[in-house]
Residue frames as a rotation matrix with the C-alpha (Angstrom) as fourth column:
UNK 1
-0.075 0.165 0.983 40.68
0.395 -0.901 0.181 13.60
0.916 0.402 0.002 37.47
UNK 2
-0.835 -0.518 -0.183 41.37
0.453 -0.460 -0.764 15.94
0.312 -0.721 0.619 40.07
UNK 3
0.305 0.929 0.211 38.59
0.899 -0.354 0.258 17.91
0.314 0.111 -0.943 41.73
UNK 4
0.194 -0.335 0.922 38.64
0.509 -0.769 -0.386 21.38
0.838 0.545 0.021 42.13
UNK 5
-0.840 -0.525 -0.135 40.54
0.123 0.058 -0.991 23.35
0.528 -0.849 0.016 45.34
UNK 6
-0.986 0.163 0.044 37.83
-0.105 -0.386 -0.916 25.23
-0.132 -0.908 0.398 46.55
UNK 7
-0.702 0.681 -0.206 34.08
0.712 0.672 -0.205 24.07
-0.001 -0.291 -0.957 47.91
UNK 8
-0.663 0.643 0.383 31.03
-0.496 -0.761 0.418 25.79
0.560 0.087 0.824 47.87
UNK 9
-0.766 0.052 -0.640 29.18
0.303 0.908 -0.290 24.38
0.566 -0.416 -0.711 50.42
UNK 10
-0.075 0.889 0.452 25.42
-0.435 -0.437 0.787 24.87
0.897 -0.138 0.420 51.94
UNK 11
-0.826 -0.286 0.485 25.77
-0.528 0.095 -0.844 24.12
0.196 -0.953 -0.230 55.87
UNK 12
-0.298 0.858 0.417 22.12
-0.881 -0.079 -0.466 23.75
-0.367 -0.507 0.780 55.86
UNK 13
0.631 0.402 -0.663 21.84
-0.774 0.283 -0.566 21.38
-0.040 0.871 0.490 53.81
UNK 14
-0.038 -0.894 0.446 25.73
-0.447 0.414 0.793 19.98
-0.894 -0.169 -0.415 53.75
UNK 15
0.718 0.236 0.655 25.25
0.460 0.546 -0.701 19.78
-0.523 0.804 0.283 50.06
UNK 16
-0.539 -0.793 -0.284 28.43
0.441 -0.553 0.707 20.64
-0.718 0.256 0.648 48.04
UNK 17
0.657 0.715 -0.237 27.12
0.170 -0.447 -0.878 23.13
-0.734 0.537 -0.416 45.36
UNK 18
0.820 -0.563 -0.101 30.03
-0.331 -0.325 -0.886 23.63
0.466 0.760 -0.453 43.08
UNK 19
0.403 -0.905 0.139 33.81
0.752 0.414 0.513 22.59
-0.522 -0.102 0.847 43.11
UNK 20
0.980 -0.061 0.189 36.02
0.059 -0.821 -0.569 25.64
0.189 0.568 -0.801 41.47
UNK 21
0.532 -0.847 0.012 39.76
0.566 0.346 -0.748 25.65
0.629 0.405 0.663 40.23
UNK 22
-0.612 -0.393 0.687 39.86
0.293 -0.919 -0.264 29.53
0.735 0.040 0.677 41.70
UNK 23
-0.653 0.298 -0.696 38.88
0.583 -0.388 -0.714 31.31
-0.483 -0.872 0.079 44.68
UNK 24
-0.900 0.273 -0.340 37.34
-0.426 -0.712 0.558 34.02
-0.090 0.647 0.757 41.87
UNK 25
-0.380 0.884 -0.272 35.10
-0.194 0.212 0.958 31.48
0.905 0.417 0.091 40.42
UNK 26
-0.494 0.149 -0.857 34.13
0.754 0.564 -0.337 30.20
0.433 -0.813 -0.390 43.96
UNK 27
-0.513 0.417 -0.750 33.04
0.379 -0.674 -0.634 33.65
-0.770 -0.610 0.188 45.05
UNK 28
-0.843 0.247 -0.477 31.57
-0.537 -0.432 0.725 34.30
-0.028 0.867 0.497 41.73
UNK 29
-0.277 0.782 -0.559 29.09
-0.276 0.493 0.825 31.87
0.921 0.382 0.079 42.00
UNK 30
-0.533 -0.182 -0.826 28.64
0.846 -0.087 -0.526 32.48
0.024 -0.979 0.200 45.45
UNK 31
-0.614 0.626 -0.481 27.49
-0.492 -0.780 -0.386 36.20
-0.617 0.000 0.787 44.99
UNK 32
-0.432 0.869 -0.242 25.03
-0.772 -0.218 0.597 34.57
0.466 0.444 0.765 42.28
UNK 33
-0.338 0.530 -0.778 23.44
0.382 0.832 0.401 32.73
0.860 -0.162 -0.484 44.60
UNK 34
-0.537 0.281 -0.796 23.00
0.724 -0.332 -0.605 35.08
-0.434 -0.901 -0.025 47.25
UNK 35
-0.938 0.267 -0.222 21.62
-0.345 -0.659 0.668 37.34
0.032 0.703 0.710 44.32
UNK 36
-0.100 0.894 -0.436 18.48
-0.521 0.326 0.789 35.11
0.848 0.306 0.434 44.13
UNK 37
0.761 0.617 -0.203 18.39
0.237 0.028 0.971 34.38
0.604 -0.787 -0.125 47.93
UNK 38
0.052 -0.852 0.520 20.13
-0.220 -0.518 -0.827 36.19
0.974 -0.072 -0.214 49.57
UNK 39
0.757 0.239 0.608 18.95
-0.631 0.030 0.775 34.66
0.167 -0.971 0.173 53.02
UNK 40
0.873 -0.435 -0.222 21.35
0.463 0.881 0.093 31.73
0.155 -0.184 0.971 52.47
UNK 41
0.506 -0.791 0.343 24.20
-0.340 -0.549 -0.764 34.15
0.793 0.269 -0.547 53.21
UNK 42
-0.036 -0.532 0.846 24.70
-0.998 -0.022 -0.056 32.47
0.048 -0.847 -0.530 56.49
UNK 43
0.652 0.261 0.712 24.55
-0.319 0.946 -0.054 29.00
-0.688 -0.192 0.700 55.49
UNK 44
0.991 -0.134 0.002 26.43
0.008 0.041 -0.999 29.65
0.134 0.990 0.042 52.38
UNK 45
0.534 -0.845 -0.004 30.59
-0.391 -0.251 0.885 28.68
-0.749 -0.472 -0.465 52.62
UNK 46
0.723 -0.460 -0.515 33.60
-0.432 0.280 -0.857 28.57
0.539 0.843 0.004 50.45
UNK 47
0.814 -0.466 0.346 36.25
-0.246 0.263 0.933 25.99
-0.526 -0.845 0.100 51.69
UNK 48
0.322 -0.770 -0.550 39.63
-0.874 -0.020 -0.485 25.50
0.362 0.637 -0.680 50.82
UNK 49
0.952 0.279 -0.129 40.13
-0.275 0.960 0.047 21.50
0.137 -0.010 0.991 50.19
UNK 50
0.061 -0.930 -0.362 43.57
0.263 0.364 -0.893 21.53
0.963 -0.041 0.267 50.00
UNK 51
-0.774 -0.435 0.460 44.33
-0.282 -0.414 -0.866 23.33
0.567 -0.800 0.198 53.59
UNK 52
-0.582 0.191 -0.791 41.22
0.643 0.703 -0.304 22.35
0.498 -0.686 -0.531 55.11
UNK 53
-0.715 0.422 -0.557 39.63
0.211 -0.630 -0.748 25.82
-0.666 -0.652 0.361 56.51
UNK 54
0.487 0.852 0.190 36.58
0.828 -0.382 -0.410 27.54
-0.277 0.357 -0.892 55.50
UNK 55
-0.580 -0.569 0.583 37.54
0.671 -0.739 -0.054 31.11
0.461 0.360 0.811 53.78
UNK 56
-0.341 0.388 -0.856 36.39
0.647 -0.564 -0.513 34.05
-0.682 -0.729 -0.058 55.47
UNK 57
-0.645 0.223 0.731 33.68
0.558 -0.517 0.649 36.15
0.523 0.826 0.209 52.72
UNK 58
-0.758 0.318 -0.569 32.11
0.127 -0.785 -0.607 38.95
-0.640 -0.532 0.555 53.66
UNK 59
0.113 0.713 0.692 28.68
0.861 0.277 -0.426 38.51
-0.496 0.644 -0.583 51.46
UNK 60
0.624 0.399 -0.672 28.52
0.130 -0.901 -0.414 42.45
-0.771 0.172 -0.614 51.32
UNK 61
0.287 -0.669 -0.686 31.36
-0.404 -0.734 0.546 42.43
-0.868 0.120 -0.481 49.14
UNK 62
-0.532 0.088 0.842 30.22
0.646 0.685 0.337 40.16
-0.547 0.724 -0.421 46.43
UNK 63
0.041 0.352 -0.935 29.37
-0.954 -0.265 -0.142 41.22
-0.298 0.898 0.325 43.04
UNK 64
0.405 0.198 0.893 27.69
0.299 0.894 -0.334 38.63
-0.864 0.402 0.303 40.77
UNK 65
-0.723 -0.685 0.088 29.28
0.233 -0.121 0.965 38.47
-0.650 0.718 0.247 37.49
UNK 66
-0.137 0.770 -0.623 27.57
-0.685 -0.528 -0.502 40.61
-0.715 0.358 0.600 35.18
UNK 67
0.249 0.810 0.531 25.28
-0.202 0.579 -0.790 38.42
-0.947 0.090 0.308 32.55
UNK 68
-0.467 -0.592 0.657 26.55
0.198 0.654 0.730 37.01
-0.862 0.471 -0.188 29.59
């Protein structure tokens, strides 16, 4: 089984936090987590496993998906 392209990843920490098929879901669950701390905004990265780079997010421009 394959894992998913793109990383969530806590610098501080260096703990992966989520694996995600889509850049979408990757920043989706990204803004909710900066929703309920929003300090981790500078510790908080999405990488792209296949290529290798970190993605450049601007926090300010997250929206959390609205609540189910």
């Amino acid at each position: 089984m394959s894992s998913g392209r793109y990383i969530l990843l806590d610098q501080a920490s260096m703990n992966q936090l989520g694996e995600f098929d889509t850049l979408a879901e990757a920043k989706e669950t990204l803004a909710r987590f900066l929703a309920h701390a929003p300090e981790a905004a500078d510790d908080l990265e999405i990488w792209d496993d296949d290529e290798d780079v970190r993605i450049e997010i601007d926090p300010a421009t997250l929206r959390p998906a609205p609540a189910a």
